[in-house]
N, C-alpha and C positions, 0 to 999 in steps of 0.2 A: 587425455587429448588436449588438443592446445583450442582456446576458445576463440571462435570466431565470431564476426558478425556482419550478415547477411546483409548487403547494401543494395535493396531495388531502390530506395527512396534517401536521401540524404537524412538524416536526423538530428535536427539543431534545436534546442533546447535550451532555457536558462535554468539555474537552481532551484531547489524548493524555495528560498528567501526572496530572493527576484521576481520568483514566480506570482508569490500572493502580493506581492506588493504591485508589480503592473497589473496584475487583475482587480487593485483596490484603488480605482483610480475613480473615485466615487465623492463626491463631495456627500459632507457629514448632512444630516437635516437638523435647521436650526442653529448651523454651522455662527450667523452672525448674530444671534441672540444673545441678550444680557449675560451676565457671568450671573446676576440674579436670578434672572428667569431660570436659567440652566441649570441652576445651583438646588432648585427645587425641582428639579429632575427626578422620578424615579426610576428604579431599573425594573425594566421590560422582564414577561415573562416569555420564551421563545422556544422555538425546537432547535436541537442539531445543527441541522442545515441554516438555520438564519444564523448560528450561534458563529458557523463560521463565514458570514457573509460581514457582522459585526467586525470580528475581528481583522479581519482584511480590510476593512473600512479605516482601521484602526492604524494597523498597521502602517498606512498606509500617512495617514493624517500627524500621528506622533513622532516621528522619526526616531533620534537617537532615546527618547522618554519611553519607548514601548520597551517592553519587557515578555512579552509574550503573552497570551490567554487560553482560557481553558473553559467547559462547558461546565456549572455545576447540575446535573441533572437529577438531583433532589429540588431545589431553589427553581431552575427552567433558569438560569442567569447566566451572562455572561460576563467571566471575571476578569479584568485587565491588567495586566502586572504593569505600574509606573515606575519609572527611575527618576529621583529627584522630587522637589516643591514645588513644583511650579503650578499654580492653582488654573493657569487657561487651560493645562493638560487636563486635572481632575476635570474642568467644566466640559471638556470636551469629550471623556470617558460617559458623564453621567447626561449630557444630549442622545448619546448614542443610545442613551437604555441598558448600558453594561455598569457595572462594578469595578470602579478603583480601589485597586490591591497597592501598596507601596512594598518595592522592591530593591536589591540593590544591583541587579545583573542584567542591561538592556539585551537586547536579543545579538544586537553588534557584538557586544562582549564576550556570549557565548558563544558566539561562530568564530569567534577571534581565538576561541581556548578549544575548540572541536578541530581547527585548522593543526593547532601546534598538536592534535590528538593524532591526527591522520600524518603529521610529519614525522614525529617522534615515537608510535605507537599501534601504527596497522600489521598489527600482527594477527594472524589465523588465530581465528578462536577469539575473538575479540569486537565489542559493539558499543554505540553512543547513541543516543538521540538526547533531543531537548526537553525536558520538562518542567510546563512550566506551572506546575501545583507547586514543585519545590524551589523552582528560580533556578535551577543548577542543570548542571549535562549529566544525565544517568547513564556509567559506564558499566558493561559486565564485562567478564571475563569467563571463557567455558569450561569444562573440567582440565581440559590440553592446555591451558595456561598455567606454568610451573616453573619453578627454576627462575632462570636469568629471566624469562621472557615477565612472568608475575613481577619481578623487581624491577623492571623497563617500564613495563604498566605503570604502576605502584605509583614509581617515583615522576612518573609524569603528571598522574592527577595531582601530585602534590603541589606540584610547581605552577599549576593553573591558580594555587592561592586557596586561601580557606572558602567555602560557597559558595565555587565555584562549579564543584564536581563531584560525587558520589560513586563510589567505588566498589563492585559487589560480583561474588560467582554463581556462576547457576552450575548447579551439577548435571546438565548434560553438555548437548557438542552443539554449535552452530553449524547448522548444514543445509543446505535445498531439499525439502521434503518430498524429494520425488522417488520412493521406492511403492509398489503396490498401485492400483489405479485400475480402473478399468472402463478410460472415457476413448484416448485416441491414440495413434500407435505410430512411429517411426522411428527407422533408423534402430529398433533394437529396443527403443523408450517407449512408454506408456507417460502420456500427461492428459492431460484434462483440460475443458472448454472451458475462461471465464465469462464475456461477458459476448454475445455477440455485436458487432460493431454495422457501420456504414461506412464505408471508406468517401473521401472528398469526393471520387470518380462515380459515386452512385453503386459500387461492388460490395456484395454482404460478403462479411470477414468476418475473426471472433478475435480478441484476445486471449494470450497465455502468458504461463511464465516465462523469461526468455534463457532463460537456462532450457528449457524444451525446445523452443525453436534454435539454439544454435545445436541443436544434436541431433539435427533433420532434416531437409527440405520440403518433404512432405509429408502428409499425415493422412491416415484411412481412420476411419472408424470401428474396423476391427483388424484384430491380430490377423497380418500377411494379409487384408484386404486393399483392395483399387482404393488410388489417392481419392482423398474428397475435399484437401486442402493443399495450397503452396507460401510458404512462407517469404512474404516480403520483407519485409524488417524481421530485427531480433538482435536484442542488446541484452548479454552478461558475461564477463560483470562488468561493471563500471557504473554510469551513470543511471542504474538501474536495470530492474529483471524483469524486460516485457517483450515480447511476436504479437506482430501481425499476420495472420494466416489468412490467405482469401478463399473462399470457396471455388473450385474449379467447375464448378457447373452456376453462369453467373444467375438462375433462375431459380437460385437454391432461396427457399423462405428461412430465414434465421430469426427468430423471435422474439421480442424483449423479456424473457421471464426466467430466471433461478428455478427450477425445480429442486423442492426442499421434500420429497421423500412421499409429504403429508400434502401438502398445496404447493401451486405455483404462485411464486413471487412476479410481478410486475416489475420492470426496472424503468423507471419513467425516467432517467438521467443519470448522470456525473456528479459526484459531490465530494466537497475537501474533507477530507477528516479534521476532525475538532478534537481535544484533547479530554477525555471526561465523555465523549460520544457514545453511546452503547451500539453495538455493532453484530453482525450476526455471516458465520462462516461456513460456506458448504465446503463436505471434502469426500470422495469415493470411500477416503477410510475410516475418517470417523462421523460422518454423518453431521448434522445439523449443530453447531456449537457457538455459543455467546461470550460475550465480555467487553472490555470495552479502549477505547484508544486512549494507551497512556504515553505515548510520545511522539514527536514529529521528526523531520528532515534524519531519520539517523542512517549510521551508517556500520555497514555487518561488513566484518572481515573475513568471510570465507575460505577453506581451505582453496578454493577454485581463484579464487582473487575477491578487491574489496568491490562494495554495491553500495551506494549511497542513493542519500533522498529517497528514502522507504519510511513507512510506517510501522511506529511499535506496536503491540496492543498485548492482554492477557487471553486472547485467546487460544485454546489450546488449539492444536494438529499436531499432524507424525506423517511420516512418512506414507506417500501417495497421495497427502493433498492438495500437491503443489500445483500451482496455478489457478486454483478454485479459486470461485470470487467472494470478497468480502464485500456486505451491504449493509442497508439501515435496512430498518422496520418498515419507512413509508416509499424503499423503493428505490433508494441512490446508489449506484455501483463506487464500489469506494476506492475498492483492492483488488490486486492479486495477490495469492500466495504463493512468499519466495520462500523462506526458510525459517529457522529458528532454532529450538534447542526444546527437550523435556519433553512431554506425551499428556493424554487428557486422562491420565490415572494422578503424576504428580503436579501435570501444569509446568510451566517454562513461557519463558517468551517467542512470541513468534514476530515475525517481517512479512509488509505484504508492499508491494508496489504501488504508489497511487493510481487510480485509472486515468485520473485527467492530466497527469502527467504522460502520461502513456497515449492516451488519443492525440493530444498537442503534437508531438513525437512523430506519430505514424500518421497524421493526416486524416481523424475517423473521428466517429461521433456516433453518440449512444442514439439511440430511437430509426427516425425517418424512415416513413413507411414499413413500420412491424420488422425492420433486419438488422436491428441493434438490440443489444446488450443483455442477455440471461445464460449467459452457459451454455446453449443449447446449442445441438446440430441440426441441421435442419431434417426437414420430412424426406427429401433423398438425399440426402448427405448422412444417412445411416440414422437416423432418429428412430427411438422407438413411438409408437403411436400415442402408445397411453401415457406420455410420458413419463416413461420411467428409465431407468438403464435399459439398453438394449440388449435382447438375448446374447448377441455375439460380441458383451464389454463395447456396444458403438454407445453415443453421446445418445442423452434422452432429448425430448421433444422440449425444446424451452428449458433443457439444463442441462447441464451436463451429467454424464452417466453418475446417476446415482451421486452427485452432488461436487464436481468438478474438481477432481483428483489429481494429481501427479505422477510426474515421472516416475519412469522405470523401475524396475523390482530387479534383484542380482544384475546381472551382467548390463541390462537393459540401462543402469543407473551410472554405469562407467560414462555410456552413448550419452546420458542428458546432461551436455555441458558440465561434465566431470566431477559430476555427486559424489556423496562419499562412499567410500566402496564398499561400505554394508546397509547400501539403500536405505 
């Protein structure tokens, strides 16, 4: 089917790069201190969440000398990629409490070789992001890349120059993980609750993938059950895979917590992914799974069409976990999950959607008054009590059913926004 997208709310947005840079509109501390005093700087020991609050700070202050950064979570450091000598840069890396790395690929440069990527090279089966451990754009290619298309690829990273690019296959297929699930239901689809939200208007909503919501307008909590949500937004593909669903009973309680199987998570907030972050993924199908973010802004070429400004990471999923949400350990909704490639037997790369892209987007925000952000449906919005999945596949109490699954299974997988047709 041909993809839609649901317009109750206009959706204006700038890119992942634009993005962190207006949000690091922060002056440095100690910003006019000596180049000596600075210079005796050491680096901070930090978590995740500060690690990318640095870095935007960074971002933001180095212009064309940034290079990117990354979290080392052995060290607690955070690392800077510089371009060039310039020593006010280093002074200004080691004020912040992070690590100058010297590099030869600003961040510009690589958006500059990911552009001629997407001109010369969106072809299905095909994905980029930035990394910046190695300075370069890590591209894959899925098993369906062959022939003339592998030689199109091929020769296009070559021409981005030597350090540029990294060039590699994964032996499965990029695709929306929506086959199997058993959290919410329409239109034929099964997907799954990520985080639940607060809309600007004071309305409890959740997020999902938006591959589920353009293959719906409404959604019940069980199979051929009365709606319990309606879909206001919903963008795939294109500039990303996220819905806004509102609850249709506006007195529905939506909760901030992940149900992870064993305990419930807290979701106290919205946080950027950091590169090197370790991270933690519910899914209906495979339950509870870790790893960690190894790439930023990339972008997946779907057999459905391309989705950019998503997040890389090693964690695994398979089909039915799509939409589930990715978080940290103390609690920050990071992701949803769109797609990827490979299974949690051999591993493959997966894609999730940022969240705070996605709230910016739709106008919603995690927390306020207990009706933001864990996955869950509410207590009559088909929650089960104890939270857990609900008898009849509805959403658990504060998570989604049994850990916030995806789309549709056989036929069901056609309907969500045009999966692959072996779910």
């Amino acid at each position: 089917m041909s993809h839609k997208r649901v317009p109750k709310r206009k959706i204006v947005f700038a890119g992942a790069g634009a993005a962190a840079v207006a949000a690091a509109a922060i002056i440095l501390p100690n910003a006019n201190a000596s180049q000596d005093d600075n210079a005796q700087a050491q680096p901070k020991k930090v978590d995740a969440a500060s690690a990318a609050d640095i870095a935007a700070q960074l971002a933001s202050q180095l212009g064309e000398a940034f290079g990117g950064a990354y979290y080392d979570k052995d060290k607690q450091q955070v690392i800077v990629n510089v371009v060039g000598d310039n020593n006010n840069v280093n002074v200004q890396v080691k004020s912040a409490g992070a690590v100058a790395r010297k590099v030869d690929n600003s961040t510009k440069a690589l958006q500059t070789a990911a552009k001629t990527l997407k001109t010369k090279a969106t072809i299905p089966g095909t994905a980029w992001s930035v990394d910046p451990k190695t300075n370069e754009l890590r591209v894959t290619a899925d098993s369906t890349v062959t022939g003339a298309k592998w030689d199109t690829l091929e020769s296009t990273v070559k021409s981005l120059g030597e350090g540029m690019a990294t060039l590699k296959k994964s032996t499965g297929e990029f695709k929306p993980f929506v086959a199997g699930g058993d959290a919410i239901f329409g239109g034929g689809a099964r997907c799954s609750l990520g985080f639940n939200v607060t809309t600007d208007s004071g309305a409890p909503a959740f997020l999902t993938a938006g591959h589920c919501g353009v293959a719906a307008e409404q959604w019940s909590d069980s199979q051929n059950g009365a709606p319990i949500g309606t879909v206001q937004d919903a963008t795939f593909p294109g500039d990303g895979d996220f819905a806004l669903v509102t609850y249709d009973d506006a007195n529905t309680e939506a909760p901030s917590t992940v149900n992870t199987g064993d305990q419930s998570v807290d979701i106290v907030g919205a946080g950027e992914a950091t590169v090197g972050q370790q991270v933690q993924r519910m899914g209906s199908t495979t339950g509870l799974n870790d790893g960690s973010v190894t790439g930023l802004d990339a972008t997946v070429n779907y057999p459905e069409g391309t989705v950019s400004g998503l997040i890389q990471t090693d964690v695994c999923a398979e089909p039915g976990d799509s939409g589930g949400p990715l978080f940290s350990a103390d609690g920050e909704a990071i992701g949803l999950t769109s797609g990827g490639s490979g299974d949690c037997t051999s591993g493959g790369e997966t894609f999730f959607q940022p969240v705070t892209t996605a709230l910016e987007a739709v106008g919603a925000q995690i927390g306020d008054g207990g009706a933001a952000g864990g996955g869950g449906a509410a207590d009559d919005g088909g929650a089960a009590d104890d939270g857990g999945a609900a008898d009849d596949g509805g959403a658990a109490d504060g998570g989604a059913a049994d850990g916030s699954g995806a789309a549709g299974d056989g036929a069901g997988a056609d309907d969500a926004g045009g999966a692959a047709d072996n779910g």
